[in-house]
C-alpha positions in Angstrom: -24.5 -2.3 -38.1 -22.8 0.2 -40.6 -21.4 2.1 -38.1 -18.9 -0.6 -36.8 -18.5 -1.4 -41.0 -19.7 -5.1 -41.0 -23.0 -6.4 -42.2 -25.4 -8.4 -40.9 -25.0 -11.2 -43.0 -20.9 -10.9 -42.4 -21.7 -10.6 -38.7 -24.0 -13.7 -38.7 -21.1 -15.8 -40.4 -17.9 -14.3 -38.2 -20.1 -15.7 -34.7 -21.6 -18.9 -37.0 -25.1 -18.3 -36.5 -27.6 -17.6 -38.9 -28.9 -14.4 -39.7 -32.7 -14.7 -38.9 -30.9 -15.9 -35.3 -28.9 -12.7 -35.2 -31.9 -10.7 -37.0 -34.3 -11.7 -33.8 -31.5 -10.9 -31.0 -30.8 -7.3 -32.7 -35.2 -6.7 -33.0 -35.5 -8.5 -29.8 -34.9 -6.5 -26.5 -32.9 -9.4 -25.3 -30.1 -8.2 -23.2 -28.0 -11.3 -23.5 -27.8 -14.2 -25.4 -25.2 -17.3 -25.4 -23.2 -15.4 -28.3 -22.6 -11.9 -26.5 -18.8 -13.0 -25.9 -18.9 -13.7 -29.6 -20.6 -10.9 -31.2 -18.8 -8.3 -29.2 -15.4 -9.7 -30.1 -16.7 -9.5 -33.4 -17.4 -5.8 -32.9 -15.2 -5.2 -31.4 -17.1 -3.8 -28.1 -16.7 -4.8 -24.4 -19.3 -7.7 -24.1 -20.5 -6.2 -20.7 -21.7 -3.1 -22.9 -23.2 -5.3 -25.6 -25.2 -7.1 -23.0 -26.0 -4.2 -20.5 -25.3 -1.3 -21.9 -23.4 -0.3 -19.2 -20.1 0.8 -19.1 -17.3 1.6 -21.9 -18.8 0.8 -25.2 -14.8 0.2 -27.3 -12.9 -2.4 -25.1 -10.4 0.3 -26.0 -11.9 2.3 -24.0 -12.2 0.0 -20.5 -9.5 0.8 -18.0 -8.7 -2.6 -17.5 -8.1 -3.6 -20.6 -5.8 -0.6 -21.1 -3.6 -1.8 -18.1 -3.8 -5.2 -18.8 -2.2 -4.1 -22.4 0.2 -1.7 -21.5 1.0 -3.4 -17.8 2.9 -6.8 -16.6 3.3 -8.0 -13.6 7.1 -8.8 -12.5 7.9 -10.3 -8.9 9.5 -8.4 -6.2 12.9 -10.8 -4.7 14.9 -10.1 -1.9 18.3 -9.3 -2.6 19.2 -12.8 -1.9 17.5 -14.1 -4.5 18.5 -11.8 -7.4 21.3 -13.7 -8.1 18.9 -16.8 -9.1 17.0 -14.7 -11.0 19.5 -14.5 -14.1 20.0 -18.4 -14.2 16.4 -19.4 -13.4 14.1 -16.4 -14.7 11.5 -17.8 -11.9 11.6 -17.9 -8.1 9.3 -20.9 -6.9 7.3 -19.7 -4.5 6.9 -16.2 -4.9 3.7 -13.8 -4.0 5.4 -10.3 -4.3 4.8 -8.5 -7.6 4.8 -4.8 -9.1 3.1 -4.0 -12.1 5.5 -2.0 -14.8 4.8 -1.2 -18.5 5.6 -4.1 -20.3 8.2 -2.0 -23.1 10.6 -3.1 -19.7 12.3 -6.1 -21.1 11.3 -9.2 -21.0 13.3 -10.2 -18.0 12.5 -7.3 -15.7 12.5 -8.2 -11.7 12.5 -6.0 -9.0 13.9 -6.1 -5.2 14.0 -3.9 -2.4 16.5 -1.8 -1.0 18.5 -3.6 2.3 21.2 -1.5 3.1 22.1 2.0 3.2 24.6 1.4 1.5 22.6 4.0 -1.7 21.6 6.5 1.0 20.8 9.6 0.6 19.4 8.9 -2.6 17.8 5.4 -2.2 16.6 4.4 1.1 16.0 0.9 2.7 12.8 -0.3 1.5 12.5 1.4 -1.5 11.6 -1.1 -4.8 14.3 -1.1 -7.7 13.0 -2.3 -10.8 16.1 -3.7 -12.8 16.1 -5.0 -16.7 18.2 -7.9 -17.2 18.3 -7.5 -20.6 20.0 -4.6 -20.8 23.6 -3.5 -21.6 25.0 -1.4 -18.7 26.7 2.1 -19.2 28.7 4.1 -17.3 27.2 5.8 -14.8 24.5 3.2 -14.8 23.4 1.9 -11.5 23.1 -2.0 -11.6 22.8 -4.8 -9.5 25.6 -7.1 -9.6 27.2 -10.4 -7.8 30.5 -9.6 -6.3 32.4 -13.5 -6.2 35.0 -12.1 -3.6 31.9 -11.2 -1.4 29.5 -13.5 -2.4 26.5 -11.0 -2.6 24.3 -9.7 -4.9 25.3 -5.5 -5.0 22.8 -2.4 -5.9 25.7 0.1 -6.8 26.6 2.8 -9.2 28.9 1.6 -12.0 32.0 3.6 -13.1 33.5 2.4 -16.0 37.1 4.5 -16.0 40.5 3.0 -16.4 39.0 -0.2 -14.0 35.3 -1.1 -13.6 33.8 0.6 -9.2 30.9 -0.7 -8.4 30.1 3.2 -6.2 27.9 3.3 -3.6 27.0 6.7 -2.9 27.5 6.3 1.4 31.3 6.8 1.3 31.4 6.9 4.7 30.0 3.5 5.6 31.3 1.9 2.7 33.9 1.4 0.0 34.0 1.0 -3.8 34.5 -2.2 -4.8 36.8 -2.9 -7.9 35.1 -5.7 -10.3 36.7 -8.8 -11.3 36.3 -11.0 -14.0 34.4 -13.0 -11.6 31.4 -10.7 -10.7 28.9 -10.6 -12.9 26.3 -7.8 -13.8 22.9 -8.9 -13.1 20.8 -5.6 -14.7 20.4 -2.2 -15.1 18.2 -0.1 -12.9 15.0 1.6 -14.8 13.3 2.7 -12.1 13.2 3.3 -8.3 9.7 3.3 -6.5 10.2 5.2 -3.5 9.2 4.0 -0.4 7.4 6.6 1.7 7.0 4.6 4.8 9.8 5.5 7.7 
């Protein structure tokens, strides 16, 4: 017990028991007991260790818990539905989701890639993971909603003597000047790559 700095007697009062209970489930070879959950939060161990003595003994140390600390899960819209995104912050309905680091923003969202409009850098099909919260720069590339078009936009922005949403296909199609109208939806953080053809 000195090793995780807590007595017996403290460790008997944090999980409400009392310490001849706790002193016959540590001199007992009892693998579980109906306070493992608490004792090991207590101790801050992985309850599976304390009652097995399998696996990670720190829940520090458990893979899962790591990703469940340092990941989030955000949903993955079609481009269609990005522009709900900003005044909802939910899509009903919605099964696709990514996991990201959760130091993305509060209001990250993600959607993949329809046009080739982004080509030869960013292909159809690969995922954009865009934070809302954030303030766009130029040279950014965001996602926008373009009023004279009514459509929601992946595109570089330049911020010169007038704001261009770029794409980078010149060829197939042209910048677009913004309006007072359009309205930035986020900023892209990251682009997962789609290797599928």
């Amino acid at each position: 017990m000195g090793k995780e700095g807590i007595s017996q007697a403290a460790l008997a009062r944090a999980v409400d028991i009392k310490p001849a209970a706790l002193q016959y489930l540590l001199s007992s070879n009892a693998q579980a007991s109906r306070f493992t959950f608490e004792l090991a939060h207590a101790l801050n161990v992985r309850p599976e260790w304390l009652a097995t003595g399998n696996g990670p003994v720190a829940v520090e140390e458990d893979p899962i818990y790591r990703a469940i600390i340092k990941y989030r899960p955000i949903p993955v819209l079609n481009i269609e539905d990005v522009s709900q995104w900003k005044e909802f912050n939910k899509i009903k309905g919605h099964d696709d989701f990514i996991m990201i680091e959760k130091t993305a923003g509060e209001n990250a969202f993600a959607f993949k890639i329809s046009d080739a409009a982004m080509k030869p850098v960013f292909n159809k099909g690969n995922i954009v993971i865009v934070a809302a919260d954030k303030s766009p720069t130029d040279g950014d590339l965001v996602v926008g909603w373009i009023a004279s078009q009514n459509e929601v936009m992946f595109r570089k922005l330049s911020l010169g003597h007038e704001a261009l949403f770029l794409p980078y296909n010149l060829e197939l199609y042209k910048p677009i000047t913004m309006t007072k109208e359009d309205i930035i939806l986020g900023v892209a953080i990251e682009v997962r790559v789609s290797l599928a053809a």
